[in-house]
C-alpha positions in Angstrom: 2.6 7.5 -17.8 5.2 10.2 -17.7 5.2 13.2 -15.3 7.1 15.9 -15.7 7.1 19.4 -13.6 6.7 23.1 -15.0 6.0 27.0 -14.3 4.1 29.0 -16.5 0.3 30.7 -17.9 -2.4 28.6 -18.4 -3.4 30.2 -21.8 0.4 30.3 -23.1 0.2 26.2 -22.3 1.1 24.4 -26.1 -0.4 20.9 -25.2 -3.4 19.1 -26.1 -5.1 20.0 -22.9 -5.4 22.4 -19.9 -6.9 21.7 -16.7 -8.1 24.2 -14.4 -10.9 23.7 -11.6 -13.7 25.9 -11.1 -15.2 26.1 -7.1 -19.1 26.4 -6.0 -20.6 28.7 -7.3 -18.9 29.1 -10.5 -16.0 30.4 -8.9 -12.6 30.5 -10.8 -9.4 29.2 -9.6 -6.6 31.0 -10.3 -5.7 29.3 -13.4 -9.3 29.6 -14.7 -9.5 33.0 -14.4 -6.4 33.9 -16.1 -7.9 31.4 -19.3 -11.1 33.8 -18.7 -9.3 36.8 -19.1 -7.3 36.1 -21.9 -10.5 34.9 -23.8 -12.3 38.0 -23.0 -14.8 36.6 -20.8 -15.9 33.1 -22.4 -15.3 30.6 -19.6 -17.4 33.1 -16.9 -20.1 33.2 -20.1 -20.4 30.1 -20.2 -20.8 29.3 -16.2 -23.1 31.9 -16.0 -25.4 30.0 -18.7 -25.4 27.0 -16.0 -23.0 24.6 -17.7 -21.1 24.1 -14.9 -21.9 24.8 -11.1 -18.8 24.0 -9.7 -19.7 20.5 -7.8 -17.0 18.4 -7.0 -16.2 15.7 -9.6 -18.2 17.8 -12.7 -16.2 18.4 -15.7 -16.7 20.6 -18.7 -14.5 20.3 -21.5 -13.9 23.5 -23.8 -12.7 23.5 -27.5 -10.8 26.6 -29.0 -11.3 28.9 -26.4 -10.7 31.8 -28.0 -6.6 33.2 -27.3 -5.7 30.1 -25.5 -3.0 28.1 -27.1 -4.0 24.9 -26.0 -6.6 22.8 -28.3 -8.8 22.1 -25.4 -9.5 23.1 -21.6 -10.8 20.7 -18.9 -12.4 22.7 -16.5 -13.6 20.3 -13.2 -15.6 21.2 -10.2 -13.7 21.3 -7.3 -16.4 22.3 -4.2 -16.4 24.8 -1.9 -12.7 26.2 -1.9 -13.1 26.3 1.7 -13.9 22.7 2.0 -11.1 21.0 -0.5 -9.9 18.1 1.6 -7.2 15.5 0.6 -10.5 13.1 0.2 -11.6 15.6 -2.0 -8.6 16.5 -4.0 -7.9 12.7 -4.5 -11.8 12.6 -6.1 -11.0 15.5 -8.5 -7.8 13.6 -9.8 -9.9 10.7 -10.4 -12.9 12.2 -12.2 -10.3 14.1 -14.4 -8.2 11.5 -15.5 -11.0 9.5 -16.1 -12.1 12.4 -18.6 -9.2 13.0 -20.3 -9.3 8.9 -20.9 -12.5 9.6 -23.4 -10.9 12.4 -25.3 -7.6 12.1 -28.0 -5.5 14.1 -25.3 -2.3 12.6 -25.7 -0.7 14.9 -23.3 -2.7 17.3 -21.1 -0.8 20.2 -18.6 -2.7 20.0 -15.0 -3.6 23.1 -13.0 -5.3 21.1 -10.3 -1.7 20.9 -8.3 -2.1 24.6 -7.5 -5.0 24.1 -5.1 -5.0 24.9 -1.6 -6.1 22.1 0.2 -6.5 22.3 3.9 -3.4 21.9 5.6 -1.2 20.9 3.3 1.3 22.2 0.8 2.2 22.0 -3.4 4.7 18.9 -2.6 1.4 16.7 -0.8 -0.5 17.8 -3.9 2.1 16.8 -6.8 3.0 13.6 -4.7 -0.6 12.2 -4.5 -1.6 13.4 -7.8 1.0 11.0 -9.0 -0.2 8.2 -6.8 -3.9 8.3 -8.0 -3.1 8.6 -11.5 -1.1 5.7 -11.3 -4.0 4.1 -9.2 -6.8 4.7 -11.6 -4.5 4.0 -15.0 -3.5 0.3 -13.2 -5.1 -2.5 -15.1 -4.6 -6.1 -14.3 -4.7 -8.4 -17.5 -1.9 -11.2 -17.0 -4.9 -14.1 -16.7 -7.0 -12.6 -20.0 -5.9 -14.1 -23.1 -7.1 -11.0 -24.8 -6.3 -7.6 -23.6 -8.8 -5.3 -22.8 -8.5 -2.1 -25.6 -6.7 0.6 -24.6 -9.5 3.3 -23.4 -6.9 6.6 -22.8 -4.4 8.1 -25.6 -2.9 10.1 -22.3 0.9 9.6 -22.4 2.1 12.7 -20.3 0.9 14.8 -18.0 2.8 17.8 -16.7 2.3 18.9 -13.2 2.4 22.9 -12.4 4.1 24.8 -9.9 4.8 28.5 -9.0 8.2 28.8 -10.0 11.6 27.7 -10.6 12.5 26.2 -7.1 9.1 24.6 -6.5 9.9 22.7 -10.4 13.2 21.3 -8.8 11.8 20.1 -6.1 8.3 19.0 -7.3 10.9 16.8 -9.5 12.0 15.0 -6.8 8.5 14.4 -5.2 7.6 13.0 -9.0 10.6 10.5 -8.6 9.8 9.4 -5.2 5.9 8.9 -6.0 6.6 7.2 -9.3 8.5 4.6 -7.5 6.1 4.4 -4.7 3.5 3.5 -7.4 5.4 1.4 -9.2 5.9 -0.5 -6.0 2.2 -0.3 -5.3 1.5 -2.0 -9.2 3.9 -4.4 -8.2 2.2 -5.5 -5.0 -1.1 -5.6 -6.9 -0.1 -7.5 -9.3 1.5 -10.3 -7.1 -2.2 -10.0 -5.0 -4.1 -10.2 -7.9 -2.5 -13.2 -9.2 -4.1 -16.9 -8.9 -2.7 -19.1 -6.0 -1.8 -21.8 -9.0 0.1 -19.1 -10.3 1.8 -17.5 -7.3 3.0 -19.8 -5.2 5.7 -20.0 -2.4 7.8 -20.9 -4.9 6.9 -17.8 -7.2 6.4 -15.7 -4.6 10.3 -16.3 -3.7 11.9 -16.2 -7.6 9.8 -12.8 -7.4 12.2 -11.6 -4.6 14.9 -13.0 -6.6 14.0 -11.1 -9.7 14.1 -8.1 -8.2 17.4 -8.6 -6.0 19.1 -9.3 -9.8 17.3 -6.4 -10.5 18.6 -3.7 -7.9 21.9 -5.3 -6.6 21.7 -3.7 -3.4 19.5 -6.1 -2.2 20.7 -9.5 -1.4 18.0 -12.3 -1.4 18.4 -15.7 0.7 15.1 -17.9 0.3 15.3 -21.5 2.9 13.4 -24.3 2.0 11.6 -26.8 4.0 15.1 -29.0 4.9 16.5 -25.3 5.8 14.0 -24.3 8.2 13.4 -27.9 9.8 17.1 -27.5 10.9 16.4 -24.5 12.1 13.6 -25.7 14.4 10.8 -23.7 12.8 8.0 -26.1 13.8 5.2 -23.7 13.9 6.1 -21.9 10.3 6.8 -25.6 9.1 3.1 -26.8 10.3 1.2 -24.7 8.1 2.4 -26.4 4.9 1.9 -29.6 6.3 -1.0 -30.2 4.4 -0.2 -28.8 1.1 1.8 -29.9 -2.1 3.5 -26.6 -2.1 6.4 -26.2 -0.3 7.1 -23.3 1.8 9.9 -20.5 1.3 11.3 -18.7 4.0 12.4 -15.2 2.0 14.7 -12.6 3.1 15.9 -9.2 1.5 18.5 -7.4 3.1 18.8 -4.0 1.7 21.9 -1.9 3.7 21.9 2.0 2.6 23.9 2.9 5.5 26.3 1.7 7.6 26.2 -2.0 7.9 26.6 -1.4 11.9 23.3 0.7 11.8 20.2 -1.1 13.0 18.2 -2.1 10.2 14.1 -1.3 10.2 12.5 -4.6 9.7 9.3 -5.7 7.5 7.9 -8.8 8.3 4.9 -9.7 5.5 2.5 -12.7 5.8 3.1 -15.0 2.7 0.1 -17.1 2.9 -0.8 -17.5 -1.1 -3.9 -19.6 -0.5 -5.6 -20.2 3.1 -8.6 -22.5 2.7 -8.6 -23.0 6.4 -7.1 -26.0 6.8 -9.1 -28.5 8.6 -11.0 -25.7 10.2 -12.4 -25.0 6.2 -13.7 -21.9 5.3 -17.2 -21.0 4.4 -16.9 -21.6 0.4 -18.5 -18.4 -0.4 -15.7 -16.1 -1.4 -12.6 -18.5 -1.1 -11.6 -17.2 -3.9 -10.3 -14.4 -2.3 -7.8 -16.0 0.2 -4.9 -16.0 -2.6 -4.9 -12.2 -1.5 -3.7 -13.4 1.9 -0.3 -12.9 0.9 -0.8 -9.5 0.2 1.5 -8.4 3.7 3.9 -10.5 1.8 3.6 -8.8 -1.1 4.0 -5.7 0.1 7.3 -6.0 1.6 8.8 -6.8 -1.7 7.5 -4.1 -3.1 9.2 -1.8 -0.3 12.4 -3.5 -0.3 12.0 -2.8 -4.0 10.9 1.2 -3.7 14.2 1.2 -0.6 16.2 0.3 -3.5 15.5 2.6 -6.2 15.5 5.5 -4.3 18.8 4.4 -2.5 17.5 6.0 0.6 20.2 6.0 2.9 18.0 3.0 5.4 19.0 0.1 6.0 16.1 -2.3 5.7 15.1 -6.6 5.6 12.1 -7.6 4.6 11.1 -11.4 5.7 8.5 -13.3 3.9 7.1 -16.8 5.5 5.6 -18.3 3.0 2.9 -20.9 2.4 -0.3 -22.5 1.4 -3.1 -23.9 4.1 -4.8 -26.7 2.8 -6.4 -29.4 4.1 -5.0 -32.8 3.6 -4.3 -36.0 5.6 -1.0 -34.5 6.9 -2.4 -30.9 7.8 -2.4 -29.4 11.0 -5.3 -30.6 13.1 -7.3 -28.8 15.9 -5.5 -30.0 19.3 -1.7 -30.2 17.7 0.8 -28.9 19.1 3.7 -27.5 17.4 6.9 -26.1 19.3 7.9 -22.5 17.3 11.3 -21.2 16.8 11.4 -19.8 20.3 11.0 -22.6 21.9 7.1 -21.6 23.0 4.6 -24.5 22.3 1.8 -23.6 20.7 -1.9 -25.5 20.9 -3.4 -25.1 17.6 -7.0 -24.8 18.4 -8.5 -23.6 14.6 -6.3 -24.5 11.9 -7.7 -21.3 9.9 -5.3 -18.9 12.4 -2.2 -20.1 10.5 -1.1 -16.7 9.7 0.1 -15.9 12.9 1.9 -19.5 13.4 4.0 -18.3 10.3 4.6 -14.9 11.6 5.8 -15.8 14.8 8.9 -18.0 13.3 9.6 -15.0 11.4 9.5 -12.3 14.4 11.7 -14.9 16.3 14.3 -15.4 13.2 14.4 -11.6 13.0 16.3 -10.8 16.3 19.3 -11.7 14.6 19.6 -8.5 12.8 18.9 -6.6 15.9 16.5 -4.2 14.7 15.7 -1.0 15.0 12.2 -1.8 14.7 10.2 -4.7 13.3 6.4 -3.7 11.5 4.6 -6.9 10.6 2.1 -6.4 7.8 -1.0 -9.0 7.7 -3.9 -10.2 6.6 -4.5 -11.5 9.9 -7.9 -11.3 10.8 -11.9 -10.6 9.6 -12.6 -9.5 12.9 -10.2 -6.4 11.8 -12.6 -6.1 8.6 -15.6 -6.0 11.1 -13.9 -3.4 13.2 -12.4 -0.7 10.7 -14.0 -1.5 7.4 -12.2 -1.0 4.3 -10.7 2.5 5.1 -8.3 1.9 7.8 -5.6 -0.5 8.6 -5.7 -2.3 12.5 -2.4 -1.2 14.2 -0.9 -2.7 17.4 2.2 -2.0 19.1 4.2 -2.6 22.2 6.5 0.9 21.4 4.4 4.5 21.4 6.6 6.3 19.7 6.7 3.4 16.6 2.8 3.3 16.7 2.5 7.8 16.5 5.1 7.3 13.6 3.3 4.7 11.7 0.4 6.6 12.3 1.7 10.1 10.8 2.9 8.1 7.9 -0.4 6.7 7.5 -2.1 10.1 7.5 0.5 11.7 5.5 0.1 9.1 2.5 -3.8 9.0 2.8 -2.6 4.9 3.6 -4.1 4.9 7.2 -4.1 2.8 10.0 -5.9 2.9 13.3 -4.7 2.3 16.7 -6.3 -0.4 18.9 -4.8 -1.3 22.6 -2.5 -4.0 23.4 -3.4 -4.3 27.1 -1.9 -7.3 28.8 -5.6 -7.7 30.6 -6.3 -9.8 26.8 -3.5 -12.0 27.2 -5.4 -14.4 29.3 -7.5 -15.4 26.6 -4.6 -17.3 25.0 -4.0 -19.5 28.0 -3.6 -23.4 27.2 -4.1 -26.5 28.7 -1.9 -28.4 26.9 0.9 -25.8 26.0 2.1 -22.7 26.5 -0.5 -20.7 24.7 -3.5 -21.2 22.3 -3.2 -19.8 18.9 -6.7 -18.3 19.1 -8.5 -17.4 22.3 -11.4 -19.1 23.5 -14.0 -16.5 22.9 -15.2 -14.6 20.1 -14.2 -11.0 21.5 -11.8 -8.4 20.2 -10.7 -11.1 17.3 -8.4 -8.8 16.0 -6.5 -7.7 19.3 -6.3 -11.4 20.2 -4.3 -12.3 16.9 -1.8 -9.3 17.9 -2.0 -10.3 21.5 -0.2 -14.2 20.2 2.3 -12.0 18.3 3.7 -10.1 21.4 4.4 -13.0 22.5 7.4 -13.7 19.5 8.7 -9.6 19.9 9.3 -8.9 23.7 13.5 -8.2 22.6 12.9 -4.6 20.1 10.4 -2.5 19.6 7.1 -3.9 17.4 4.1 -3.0 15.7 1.5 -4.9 13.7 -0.5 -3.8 10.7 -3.6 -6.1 10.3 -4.4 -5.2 6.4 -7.1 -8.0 6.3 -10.0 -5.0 5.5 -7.5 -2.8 2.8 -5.3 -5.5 1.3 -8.1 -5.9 -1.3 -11.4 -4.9 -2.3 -14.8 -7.5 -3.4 -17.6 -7.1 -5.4 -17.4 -5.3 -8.5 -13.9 -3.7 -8.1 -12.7 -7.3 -6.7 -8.8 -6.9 -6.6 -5.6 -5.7 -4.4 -5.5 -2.9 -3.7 -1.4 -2.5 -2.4 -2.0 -1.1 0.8 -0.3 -0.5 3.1 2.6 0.2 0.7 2.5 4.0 0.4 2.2 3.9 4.0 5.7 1.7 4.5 7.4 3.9 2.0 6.3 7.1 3.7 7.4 5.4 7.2 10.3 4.9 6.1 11.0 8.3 3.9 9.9 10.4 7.1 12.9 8.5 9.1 15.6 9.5 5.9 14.1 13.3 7.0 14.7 12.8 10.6 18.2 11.0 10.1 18.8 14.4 7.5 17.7 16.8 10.5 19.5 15.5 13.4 22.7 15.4 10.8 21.8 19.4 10.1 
């Protein structure tokens, strides 16, 4: 899909469609009633007849309305004006490129970007329009040995704005969001792949592909000899049981000075987890391959950091590995010494993820970091806690966690703060080592998992993104989703604009 950016009069618009939204009740945006006056009165005709009311999501499409260049007009409901929220404006995107899908619109000039929505400006508008069209366009058919049809003749849409410095920069916004979508695709695509397909091993030549790709990345992956040498023992234990050997994956991306502290993305590479010898339930296995969605999504920010040279410099670490169970696999009571020289009794062999992590939030303090966000599918208590809609976040730095949190909000990516209080960290208290890798009750599951973390990240400032409810979706739309990606790239664009603005 192509996006470009343009001023100009809905009617004078030479394109196969126009789209302009019409408010409860009946009332005209600005671009509808500019098409209504030029054709004398025949969209407000035709609303007064009851054809359209204006509800959010209804769409009415117009042919040859009379003075109006274009062959067609798409006219969607948009709500009470005084009501259009970002949820909102998201829906109306949606609904209308899923109508311009089931007409021979090859190209289509959208109106919808000139909305007020509460609170926020023409750039938020052109940026998430971008984002959803990408989102709702996305199809994943690498698996299918036939391709589903193509449903939508759209090729191009073009994006309005005001006048001729809101174009240049709404150019720049469509730049930024088309790489944050392409990044997204990518991380969906890795996620929706089969764990006989992505492996460790794939998972690490995907890195590699695109290091050759954008040659400001440099790409190191260590194999199992590699990180045995360097005393890895809890990342190492996880594999144990599997005939897939792990990769340890780095991408160094410098933008700046090589001297500047990097900002550091630690993902969770687990491409299958059936438990280990603590098995899972059966029902839905399946969907553990998307358990290296955290993983996934730091390549695709090292990969969005990349093409939009931002002037960062970033790493992304990926442990990765299968848990399966075998005659070598980790069992309940092992213990495992980590990279920092903590022991670690493994009491469930299903709460690998954070055995992995904590090799990887040791080996990281070698950069000294700026910060270090670890992005997870860590645990279902998170799912039980915040649903679908919102990622878990946990930090150990304030100022990290309100930034993440901004970014969240900003993208319409977001996470949700839950405390890190040091009265939990007596739940992880061993016998036999110097801490459990899950606690020995039931309670705040998802804090716990962080709680083990802090543990591995007392040396920089940290925060935890436990994606295990928005990594991916079941049911009937069963597939990644490539969260918390928009919310990374926006992390890390809003610290570009503060670098920019202590320079000024």
């Amino acid at each position: 899909m192509e996006f470009l950016i343009k001023s100009g009069t809905p009617e004078k618009q030479r394109t196969a469609c126009v789209i302009a939204g019409i408010f409860e009740t009946r009332r005209l945006s600005n671009a509808a009633q500019k098409i209504d006056e030029a054709s004398g009165g025949f969209v407000a005709n035709l609303l007064k007849r009851g054809d359209l009311e204006g509800k959010v999501g209804q769409t009415l499409l117009l042919h040859s309305v009379p003075n109006v260049v274009s062959d067609r007009v798409l006219l969607v409901g948009c709500g009470k004006e005084r009501e259009l929220t970002e949820t909102i404006y998201r829906k109306l995107i949606t609904k209308t490129i899923n109508a311009l899908q089931d007409t021979g619109a090859g190209e289509a000039v959208c109106f919808l970007t000139e909305l007020n929505v509460k609170g926020l400006d023409l750039a938020w508008n052109i940026r998430q329009t971008v984002l959803t069209v990408n989102d709702v366009l996305y199809r994943f058919e690498q698996t299918k040995s036939k391709k589903d049809p193509q449903r939508h003749n759209l090729r191009r849409l073009i994006l309005t704005a005001p006048g001729r410095r809101e174009v240049l920069e709404g150019e720049d916004i469509v730049k930024e969001a088309t790489a944050i979508s392409t990044g997204v695709n990518l991380a969906r695509d890795l996620g929706n792949l089969p764990g006989n397909i992505c492996t460790p091993a794939y998972l690490a030549e995907q890195a590699i592909q695109i290091g050759i790709r954008h040659p400001a990345i440099k790409v190191t992956v260590l194999d199992a000899d590699d990180a045995e040498v360097r005393n890895m023992g809890a990342f190492l234990s996880v594999s144990s049981g599997s005939r897939q050997p792990p990769k340890f994956i780095t991408m160094e991306y410098y933008g700046d000075a090589p001297d500047a502290a990097p900002y550091v993305l630690v993902g969770k590479g687990l491409t299958f987890d059936a438990g280990g010898i603590s098995l899972k339930q059966p029902g839905g296995m399946d969907e553990m391959k998307f358990d290296m969605c955290g993983g996934a999504a730091v390549l695709a920010t090292l990969q969005i950091a990349a093409t939009l040279a931002l002037p960062l410099n970033v790493i992304g670490v990926v442990p990765a590995s299968e848990n399966l169970p075998d005659g070598n696999a980790n069992k309940p009571g092992d213990v495992v010494t980590s990279l920092a020289g903590l022991t670690i009794e493994i009491l469930n062999t299903d709460a690998e993820g954070r055995l992995i992590l904590c090799d990887a939030l040791t080996y990281v303090e070698r950069y000294k970091p700026k910060v270090v966000i670890d992005i997870a599918t860590l645990t279902g208590a998170c799912v039980v806690a915040l649903g679908k809609h919102a990622s878990g976040l946990l930090s150990n730095h304030a100022s990290l966690a309100h930034d993440i949190l901004t970014a969240g909000k900003d993208s319409g990516d977001r996470a949700w703060e839950l405390p890190l209080w040091e009265e939990y960290q007596d739940g992880l208290k061993s016998n036999f080592a110097d801490l459990a890798n899950v606690a020995g009750h039931r309670e705040a599951g998802a804090i716990m998992g962080a709680c083990f973390l802090a543990h591995f990240t007392k040396k920089y400032h940290w925060a935890h993104l436990d994606i295990a409810g928005t990594a991916w979706l079941g049911g009937g739309d069963k597939g990644s989703t490539g969260r918390p990606v928009p919310l990374l790239a926006r992390y890390l664009l809003d610290r570009v604009a503060a670098k920019s603005r202590v320079k000024a």
